[in-house]
N, C-alpha and C positions, 0 to 999 in steps of 0.2 A: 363400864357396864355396857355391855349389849342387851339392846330390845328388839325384839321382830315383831313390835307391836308401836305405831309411830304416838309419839307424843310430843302436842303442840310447844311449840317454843314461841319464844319472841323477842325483839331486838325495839333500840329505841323508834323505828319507824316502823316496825313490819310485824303484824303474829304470824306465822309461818302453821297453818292448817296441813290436810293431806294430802285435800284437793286443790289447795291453791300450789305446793309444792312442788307434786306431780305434774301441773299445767305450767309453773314457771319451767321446769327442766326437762318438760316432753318424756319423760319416761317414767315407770311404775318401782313404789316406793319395796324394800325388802328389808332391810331394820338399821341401824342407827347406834353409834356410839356413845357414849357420853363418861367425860374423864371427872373422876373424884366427886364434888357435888356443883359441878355447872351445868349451866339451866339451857346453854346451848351446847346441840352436837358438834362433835371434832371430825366426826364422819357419818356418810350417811352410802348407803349402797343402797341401788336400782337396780333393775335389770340388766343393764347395760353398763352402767357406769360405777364405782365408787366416785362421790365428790366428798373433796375436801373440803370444809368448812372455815374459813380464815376470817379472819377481825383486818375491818380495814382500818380501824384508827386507837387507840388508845384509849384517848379520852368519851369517843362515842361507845355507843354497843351495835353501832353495823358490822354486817357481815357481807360474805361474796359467798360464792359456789365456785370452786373448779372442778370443775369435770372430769374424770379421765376414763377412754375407755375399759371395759374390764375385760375381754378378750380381743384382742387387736388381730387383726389379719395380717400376718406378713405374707409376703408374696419373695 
């Protein structure tokens, strides 16, 4: 399911708000994936970016961000 409308998640150390989101990753939020019924996204797109959303461990519920740009300049 895609949203263009963001909605708070949270992980075992962190609620992930708009504005904290947007100021962790320097750039403005544009909507969000979410697979089957979990409570964290699998993707999220900004203006700039799609970040993938990854689990760092198994047994915790951390997460990471990678970044990738979403129009790359080649030269």
């Amino acid at each position: 399911m895609i949203l263009c409308e963001w909605k708070p998640f949270s992980t075992d150390t962190e609620t992930y708000t708009l504005d904290s989101f947007e100021e962790m990753v320097g750039d403005e939020f544009e909507a969000m994936m979410f697979k089957d019924n979990e409570d964290i996204p699998t993707v999220i797109w900004t203006v700039n970016f799609v970040i993938i959303v990854k689990k760092c461990s198994r047994i915790t519920n951390d997460i990471y961000f990678d970044k990738i740009p979403r129009n790359p300049v080649c030269e």
